[in-house]
C-alpha positions, 0 to 999 in steps of 0.5 A: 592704327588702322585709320592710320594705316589707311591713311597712309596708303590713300595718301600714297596711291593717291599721291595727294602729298599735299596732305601731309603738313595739314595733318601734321598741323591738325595733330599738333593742334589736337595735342595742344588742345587736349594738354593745355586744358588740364596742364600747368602749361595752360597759361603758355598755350594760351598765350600763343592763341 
């Protein structure tokens, strides 16, 4: 949590606001990835790549 912490206030201060959406679109990917290997919903994500 720390990293995300760190994150957080780089962000902040730097005021690189611009950030946000790639790294919510990077983590959505990552979730994807790791659920859709070893998932029954395998077949699904798939289909949208």
């Amino acid at each position: 949590m720390e990293f995300a912490k760190d994150m957080f206030l780089f962000i902040k201060e730097r005021k690189k606001y611009w950030l946000v959406p790639l790294i919510i679109v990077l983590l959505i990917l990552g979730v994807l990835i790791v659920f859709g290997g070893n998932s029954a919903f395998a077949p699904y994500i798939y289909s949208l790549f």
